[in-house]
N, C-alpha and C positions, 0 to 999 in steps of 0.2 A: 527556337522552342520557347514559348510564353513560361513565364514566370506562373507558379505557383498550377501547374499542370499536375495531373496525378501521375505518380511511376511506382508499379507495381514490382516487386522483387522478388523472386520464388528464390526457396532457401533460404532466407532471409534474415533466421533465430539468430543466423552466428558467424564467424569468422566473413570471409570473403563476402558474404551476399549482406551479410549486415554493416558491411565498409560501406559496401555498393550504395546502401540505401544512406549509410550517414554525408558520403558524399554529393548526393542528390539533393538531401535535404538541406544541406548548405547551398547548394544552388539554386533554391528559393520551391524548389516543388514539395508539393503534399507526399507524403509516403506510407506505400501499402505494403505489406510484408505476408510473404506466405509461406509455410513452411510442414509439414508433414510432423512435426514435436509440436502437438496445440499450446501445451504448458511453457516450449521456448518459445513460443514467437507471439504469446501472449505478455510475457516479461519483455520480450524487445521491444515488442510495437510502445509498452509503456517508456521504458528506456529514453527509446528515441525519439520520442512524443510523435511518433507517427498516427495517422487515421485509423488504422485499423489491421488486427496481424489474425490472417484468416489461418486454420488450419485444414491442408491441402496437400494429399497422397499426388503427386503431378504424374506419375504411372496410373493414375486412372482416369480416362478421359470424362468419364461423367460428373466426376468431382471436380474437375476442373473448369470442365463448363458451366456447373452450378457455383462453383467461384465467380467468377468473370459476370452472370448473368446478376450475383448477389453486390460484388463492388459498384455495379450500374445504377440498380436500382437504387444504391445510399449516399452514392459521390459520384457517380456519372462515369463517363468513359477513359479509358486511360488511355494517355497520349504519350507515355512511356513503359514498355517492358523488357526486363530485365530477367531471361532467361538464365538465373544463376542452378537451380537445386539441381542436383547429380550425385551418382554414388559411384564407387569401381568395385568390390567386391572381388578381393582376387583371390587368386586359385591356383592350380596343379592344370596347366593347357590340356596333359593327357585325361585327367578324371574334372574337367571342370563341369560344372551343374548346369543342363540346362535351362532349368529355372532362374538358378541365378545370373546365365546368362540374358535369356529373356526379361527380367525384370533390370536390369542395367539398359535394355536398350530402350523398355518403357518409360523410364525416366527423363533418359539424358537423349530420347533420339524424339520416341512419339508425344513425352510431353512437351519438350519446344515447337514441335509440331501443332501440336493441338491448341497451345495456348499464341502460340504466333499466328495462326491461323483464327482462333477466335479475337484476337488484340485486333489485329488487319481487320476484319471487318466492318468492328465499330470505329475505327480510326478511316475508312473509306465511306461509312454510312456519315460519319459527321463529320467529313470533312479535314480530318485530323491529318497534321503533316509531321505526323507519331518517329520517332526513333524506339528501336529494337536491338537490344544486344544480347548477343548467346554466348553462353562463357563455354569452349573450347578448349582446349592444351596444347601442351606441345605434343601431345599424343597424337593428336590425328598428323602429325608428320611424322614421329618418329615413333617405336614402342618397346613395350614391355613384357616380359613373355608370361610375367604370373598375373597380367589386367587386360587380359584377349578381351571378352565384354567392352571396359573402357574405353581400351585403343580403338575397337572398332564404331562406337557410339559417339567416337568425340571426331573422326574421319567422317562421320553422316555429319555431325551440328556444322561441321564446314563448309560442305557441300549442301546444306538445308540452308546456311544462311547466306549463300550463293543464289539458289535459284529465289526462295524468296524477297530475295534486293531484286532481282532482276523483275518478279513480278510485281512486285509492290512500287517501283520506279516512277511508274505514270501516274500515281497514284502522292509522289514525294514523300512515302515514309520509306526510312532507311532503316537496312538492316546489316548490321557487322557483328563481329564476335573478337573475343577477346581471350587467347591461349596463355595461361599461366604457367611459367615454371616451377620449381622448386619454391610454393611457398610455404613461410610461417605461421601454419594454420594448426589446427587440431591433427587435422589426418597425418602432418611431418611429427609428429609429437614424437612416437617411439624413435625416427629418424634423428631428432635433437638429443636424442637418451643413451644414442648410440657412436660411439666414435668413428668405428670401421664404415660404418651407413653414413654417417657426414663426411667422410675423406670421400667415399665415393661420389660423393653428390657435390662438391665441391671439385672434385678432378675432370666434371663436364660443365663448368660453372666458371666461365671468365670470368664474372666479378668477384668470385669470392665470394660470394656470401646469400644467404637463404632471402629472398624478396618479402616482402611485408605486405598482407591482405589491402593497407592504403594503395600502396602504389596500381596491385592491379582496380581498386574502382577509381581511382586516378584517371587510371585509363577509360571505364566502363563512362565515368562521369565524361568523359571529352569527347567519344562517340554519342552519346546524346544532349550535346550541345550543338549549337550554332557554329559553332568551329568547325565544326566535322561536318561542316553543310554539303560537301562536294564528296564526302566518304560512304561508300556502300559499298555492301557486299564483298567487303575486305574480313582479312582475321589478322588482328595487330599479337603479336606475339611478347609477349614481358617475361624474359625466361633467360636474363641477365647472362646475354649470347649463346647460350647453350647450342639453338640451331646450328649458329654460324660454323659450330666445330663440327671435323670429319674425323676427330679422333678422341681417344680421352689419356690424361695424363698416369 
């Protein structure tokens, strides 16, 4: 991946997708940030001295593509995207909301869809040998019974970024994803407040201890590097062994 490439990052304002991007931006690319809060990702994009922090509902597909259509026309095509923004929205599984179920899957399922699907094209019209990464969980392996939406939205971005590696191959843009454990973000906030909710998240937590938003664009940054030249259509998981246990303490 050339130096100084654009990589666009949905979700962007904050925690994890604004790692995403500072990690990026040390590896020498432009950075575009997008996020649904125009007033945070108008403060980040300054923050980070990125190009530009659009503000973007990514459950709406027309807004999305009038994103995409508007980053072209001012900085050209992006040869990096960064399918971070997501939400879980949990609930009561007997009385959960259909709506809120549907607007979790428009998020975290139809907008990586639509925005990796619009990224693929100009990255195939110009030639681009783009990397793509969707941020995941450990959810789509394992789950939770009050984030049915989630768990089921985060089992699609797995299997979405399966067949799209598989399509985009002939083409040499890659597509992976990146499943987060228990991190240190805003959303564990109430869980850092709480002692009984940290003992439990720590008794399926071989290392011990809650992950830090760096380590997963850590990850996000080495899947779209040249490192990861021979890596598709995988989901590397950072979830400080969690998977590997069959029980909890």
């Amino acid at each position: 991946m050339a130096d100084q490439s654009i990589a666009l990052v949905t979700g962007g304002a904050q925690g994890i997708g604004y790692a995403c991007a500072e990690a990026l931006k040390a590896g020498g690319h432009k950075i575009i940030l997008a996020d649904i809060n125009a007033e945070g990702v108008e403060k980040a994009a300054l923050s980070l001295g990125a190009e530009a922090g659009f503000a973007c509902d990514m459950g709406d597909p027309s807004a999305v593509l009038a994103m995409f259509d508007d980053i072209e026309a001012k900085f050209g095509p992006v040869s990096i995207l960064v399918n971070n923004a997501g939400v879980a929205m949990p609930g009561d599984f007997l009385t959960y909301d259909l709506e809120a179920f549907e607007r979790v899957m428009d998020i975290n399922v139809k907008g990586v869809f639509v925005a990796t699907q619009r990224a693929a094209r100009s990255m195939v019209e110009h030639k681009i040998e783009g990397a793509i990464v969707n941020m995941s969980s450990i959810n789509a392996q394992v789950a939770i019974p009050s984030i049915p939406a989630y768990c089921a939205s985060k089992g699609g971005v797995m299997q979405l970024t399966k067949s799209s590696a598989l399509a985009l191959a002939p083409h040499n843009i890659r597509v992976n994803a990146v499943g987060p454990g228990s991190i240190d973000t805003e959303m564990l906030a109430g869980v850092n407040a709480n002692p009984d909710a940290m003992k439990m998240i720590m008794s399926r937590t071989p290392l011990q201890r809650l992950g830090g938003a760096k380590e997963i664009a850590d990850a996000v940054a080495f899947l779209c590097s040249d490192k990861a030249s021979y890596i598709t259509g995988e989901t590397i998981y950072v979830d400080g062994g969690r998977l590997g246990m069959n029980y909890t303490c």
